[in-house]
C-alpha positions as CSV (number, residue, x, y, z in Angstrom):
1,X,-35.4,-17.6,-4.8
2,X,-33.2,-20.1,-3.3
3,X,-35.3,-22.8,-4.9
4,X,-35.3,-21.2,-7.6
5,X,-31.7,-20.7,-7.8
6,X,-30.9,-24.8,-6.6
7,X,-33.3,-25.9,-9.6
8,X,-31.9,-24.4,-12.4
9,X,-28.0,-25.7,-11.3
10,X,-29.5,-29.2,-10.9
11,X,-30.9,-28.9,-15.1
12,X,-27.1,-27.5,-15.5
13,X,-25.7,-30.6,-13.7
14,X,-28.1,-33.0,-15.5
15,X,-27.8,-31.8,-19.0
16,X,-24.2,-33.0,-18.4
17,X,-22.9,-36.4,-19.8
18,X,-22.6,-39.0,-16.6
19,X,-19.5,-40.4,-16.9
20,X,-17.2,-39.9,-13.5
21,X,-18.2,-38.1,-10.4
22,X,-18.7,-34.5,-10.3
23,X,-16.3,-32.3,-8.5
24,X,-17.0,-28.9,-7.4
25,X,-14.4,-26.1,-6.1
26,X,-13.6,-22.7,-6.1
27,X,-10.4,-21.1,-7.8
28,X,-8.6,-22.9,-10.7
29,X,-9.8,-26.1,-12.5
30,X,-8.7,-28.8,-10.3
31,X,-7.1,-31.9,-12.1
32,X,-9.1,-34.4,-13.9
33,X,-8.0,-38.1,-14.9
34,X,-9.7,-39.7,-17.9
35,X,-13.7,-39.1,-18.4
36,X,-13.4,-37.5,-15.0
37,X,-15.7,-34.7,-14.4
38,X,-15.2,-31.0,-13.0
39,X,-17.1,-27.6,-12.0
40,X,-15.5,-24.7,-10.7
41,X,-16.0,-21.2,-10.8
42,X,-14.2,-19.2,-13.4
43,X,-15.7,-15.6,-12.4
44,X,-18.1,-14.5,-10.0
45,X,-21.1,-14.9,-12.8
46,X,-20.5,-18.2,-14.6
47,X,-19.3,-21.5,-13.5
48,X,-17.1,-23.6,-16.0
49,X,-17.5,-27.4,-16.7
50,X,-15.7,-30.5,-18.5
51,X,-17.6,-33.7,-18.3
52,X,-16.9,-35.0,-21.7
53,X,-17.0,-31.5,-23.3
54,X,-16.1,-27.8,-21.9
55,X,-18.9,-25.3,-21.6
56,X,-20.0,-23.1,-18.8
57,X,-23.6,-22.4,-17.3
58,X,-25.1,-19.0,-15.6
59,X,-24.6,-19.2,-11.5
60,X,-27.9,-19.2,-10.4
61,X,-29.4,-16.8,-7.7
62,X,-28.0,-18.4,-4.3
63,X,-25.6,-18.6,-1.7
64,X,-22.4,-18.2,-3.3
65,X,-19.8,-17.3,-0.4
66,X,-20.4,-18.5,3.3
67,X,-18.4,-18.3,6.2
68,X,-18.5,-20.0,9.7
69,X,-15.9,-19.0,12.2
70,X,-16.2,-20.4,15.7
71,X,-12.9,-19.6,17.7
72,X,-14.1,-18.5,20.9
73,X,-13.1,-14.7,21.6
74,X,-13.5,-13.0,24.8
75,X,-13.1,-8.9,25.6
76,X,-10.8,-7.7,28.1
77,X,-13.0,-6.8,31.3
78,X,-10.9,-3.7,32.9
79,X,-11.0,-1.3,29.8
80,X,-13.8,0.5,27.8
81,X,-12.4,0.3,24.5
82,X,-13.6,-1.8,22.0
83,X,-11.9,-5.0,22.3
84,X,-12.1,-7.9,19.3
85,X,-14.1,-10.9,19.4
86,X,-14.3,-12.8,16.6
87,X,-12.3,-12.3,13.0
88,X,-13.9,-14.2,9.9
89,X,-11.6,-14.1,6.6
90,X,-13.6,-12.7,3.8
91,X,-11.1,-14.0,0.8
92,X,-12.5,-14.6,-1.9
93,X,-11.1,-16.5,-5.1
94,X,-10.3,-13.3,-7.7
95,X,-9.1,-10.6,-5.5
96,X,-12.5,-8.9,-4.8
97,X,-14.9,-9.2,-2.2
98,X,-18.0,-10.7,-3.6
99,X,-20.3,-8.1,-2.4
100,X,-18.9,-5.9,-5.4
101,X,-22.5,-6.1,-7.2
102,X,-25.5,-4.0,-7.0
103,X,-28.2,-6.0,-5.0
104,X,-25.9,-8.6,-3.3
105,X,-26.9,-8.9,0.3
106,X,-24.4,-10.2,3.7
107,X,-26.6,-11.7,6.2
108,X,-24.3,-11.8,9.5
109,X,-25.5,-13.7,12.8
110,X,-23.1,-13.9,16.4
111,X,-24.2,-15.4,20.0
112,X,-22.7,-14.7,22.8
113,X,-22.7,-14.6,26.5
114,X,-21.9,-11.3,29.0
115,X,-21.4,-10.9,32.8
116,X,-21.3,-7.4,34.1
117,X,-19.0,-6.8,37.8
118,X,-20.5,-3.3,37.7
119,X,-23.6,-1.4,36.2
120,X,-22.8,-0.6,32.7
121,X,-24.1,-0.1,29.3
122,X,-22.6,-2.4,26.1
123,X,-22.4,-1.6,22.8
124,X,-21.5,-4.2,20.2
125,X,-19.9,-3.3,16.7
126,X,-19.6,-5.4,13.4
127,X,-16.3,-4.1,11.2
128,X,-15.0,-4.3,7.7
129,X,-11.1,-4.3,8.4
130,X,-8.4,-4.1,5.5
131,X,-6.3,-6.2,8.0
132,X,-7.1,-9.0,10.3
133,X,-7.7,-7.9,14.4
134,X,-8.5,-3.8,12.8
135,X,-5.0,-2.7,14.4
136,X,-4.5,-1.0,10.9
137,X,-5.6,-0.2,7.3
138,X,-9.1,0.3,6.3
139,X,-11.4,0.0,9.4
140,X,-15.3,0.6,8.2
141,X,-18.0,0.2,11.2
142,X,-20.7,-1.6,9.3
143,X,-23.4,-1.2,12.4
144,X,-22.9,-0.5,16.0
145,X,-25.1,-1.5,18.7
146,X,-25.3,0.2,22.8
147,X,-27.7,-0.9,25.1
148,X,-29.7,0.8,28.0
149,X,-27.9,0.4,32.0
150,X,-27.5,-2.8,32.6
151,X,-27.5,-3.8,35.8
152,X,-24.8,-5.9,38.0
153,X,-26.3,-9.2,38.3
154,X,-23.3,-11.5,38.4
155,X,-25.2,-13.7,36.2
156,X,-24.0,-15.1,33.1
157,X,-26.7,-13.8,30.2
158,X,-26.7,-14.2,26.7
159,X,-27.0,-12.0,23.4
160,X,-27.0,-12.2,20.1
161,X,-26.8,-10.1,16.8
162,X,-28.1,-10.4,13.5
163,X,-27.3,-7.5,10.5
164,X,-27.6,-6.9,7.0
165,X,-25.7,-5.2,4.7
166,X,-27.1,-4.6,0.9
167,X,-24.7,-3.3,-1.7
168,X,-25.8,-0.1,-3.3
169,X,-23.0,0.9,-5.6
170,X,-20.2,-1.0,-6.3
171,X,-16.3,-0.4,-7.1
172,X,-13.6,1.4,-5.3
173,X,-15.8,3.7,-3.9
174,X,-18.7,1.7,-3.2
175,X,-22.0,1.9,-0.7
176,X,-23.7,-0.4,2.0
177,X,-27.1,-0.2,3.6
178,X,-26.7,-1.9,6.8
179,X,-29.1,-2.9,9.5
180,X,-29.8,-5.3,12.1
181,X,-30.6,-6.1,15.8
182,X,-29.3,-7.1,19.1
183,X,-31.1,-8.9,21.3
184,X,-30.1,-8.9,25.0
185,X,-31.1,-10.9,27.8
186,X,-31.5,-7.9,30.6
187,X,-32.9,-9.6,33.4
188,X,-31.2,-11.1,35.9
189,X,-32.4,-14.9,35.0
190,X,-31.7,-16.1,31.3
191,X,-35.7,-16.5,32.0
192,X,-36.3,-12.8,31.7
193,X,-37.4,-11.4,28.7
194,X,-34.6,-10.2,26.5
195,X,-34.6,-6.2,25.0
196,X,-34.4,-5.5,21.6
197,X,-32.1,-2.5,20.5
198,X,-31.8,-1.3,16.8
199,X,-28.3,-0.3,15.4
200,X,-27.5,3.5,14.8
201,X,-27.4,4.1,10.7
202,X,-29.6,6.7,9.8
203,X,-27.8,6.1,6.1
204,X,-25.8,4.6,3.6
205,X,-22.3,3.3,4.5
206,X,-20.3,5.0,1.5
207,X,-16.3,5.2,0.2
208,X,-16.0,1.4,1.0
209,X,-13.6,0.1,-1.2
210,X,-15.5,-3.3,-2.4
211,X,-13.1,-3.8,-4.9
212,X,-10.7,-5.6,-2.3
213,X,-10.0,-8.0,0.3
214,X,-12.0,-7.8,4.0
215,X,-11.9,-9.4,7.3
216,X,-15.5,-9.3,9.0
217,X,-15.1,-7.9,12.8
218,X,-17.1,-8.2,15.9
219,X,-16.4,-6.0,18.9
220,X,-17.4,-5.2,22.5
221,X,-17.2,-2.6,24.8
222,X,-18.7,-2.2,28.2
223,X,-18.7,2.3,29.3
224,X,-18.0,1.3,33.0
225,X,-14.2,-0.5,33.3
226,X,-14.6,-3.1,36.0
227,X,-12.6,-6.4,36.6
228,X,-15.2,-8.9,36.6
229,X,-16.9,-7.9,32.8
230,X,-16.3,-10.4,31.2
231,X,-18.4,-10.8,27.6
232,X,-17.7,-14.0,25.0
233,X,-19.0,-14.6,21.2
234,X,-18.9,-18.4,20.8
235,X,-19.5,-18.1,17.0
236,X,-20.1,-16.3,14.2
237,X,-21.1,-16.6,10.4
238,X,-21.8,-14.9,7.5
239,X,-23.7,-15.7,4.2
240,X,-23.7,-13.6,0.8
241,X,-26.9,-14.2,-1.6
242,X,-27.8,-11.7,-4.4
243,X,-27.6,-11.8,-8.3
244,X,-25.3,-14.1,-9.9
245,X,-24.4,-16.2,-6.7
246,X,-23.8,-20.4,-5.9
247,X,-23.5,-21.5,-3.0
């Protein structure tokens, strides 16, 4: 589909006149001088283009939104709340999130590294949040992930998480099916084989407002407070593919 998706913008881009170089941007048109050429997307379906002549051409199936954030987060070791990681913006250009479309899919990966001071299960969460950090507003767990007893090592292991989140219904009142894993190095060598544990839906995510503006948040908690947890996510990104999408 990708392919698929890449081809049909390249016949856009070539059944275009040639003179100047093309431009490409999200949001308003950007200024052009004389014969120069622009592309920019005027809704979340079509793209608009001057190269000699205005027109605009069907987004293809692809990537249209796509977000890396890489700040370095760490939780708080003595507590057994869930503590923030990592915050990604999810703004888009015309005041809605993108995932306001039947069939659109987030695909959401984070890595990370955890050290336990006591024995202690962990359970990671992913979060739609109205407002950045999830201290207020609209705060929507998306998929939650505990662990079995891990045991106190004192060695550094690492983890990561991948989920999905397919839009159902859209609007003010919209649904999400969301799903993913968390793989966790349990051992006490990052040699060990690491343990698979599956989220906890057993349905639809509904009432999300996909109509407005989200910030995508990763937590962690560890059920035993000790002073020498310490968990990090180095990084975190997230992609949205689906019907009428460029990336």
């Amino acid at each position: 589909m990708k392919k698929i998706g890449m081809l049909i913008a390249i016949i856009a881009l070539l059944a275009l006149p040639l003179a100047g170089q093309m431009r490409v941007g999200q949001g308003p048109p950007i200024s052009c001088g004389p014969g120069a050429n622009y592309m920019y997307l005027d809704s979340p379906n079509n793209i608009t283009y001057s190269c000699g002549g205005l027109g605009t051409v069907p987004i293809p199936n692809d990537a249209w939104f796509s977000v890396l954030s890489s700040t370095t987060a760490q939780a708080t070791a003595n507590v057994t709340t869930d503590q923030n990681l990592i915050s990604s913006t999810m703004g888009m250009p015309y005041s809605e999130w993108v995932m306001n479309q039947p069939g659109r899919l987030l695909e959401y990966a984070g890595f990370g590294t955890y050290n336990l001071g006591t024995t202690s299960t962990v359970t990671v969460k992913l979060k739609l949040c109205t407002i950045a950090g999830c201290g207020s507003g609209t705060v929507i767990t998306l998929a939650s992930w505990t662990t079995a007893s891990q045991t106190n090592t004192s060695v550094t292991l690492g983890f990561n998480v991948n989920a999905y989140c397919v839009t159902v219904t859209s609007g003010a009142t919209g649904t999400l099916e969301c799903h993913g894993t968390l793989n966790f190095d349990s051992g006490a060598t990052l040699a060990a084989a690491s343990t698979t544990f599956n989220d906890s839906n057993t349905a639809v995510i509904s009432s999300v407002p996909l109509n407005g503006q989200w910030f995508l948040q990763s937590t962690l908690a560890f059920n035993s407070a000790n002073a020498s947890n310490t968990a990090t996510l180095r990084i975190q990104s997230a992609d949205v593919w689906g019907p009428g999408v460029i990336n």
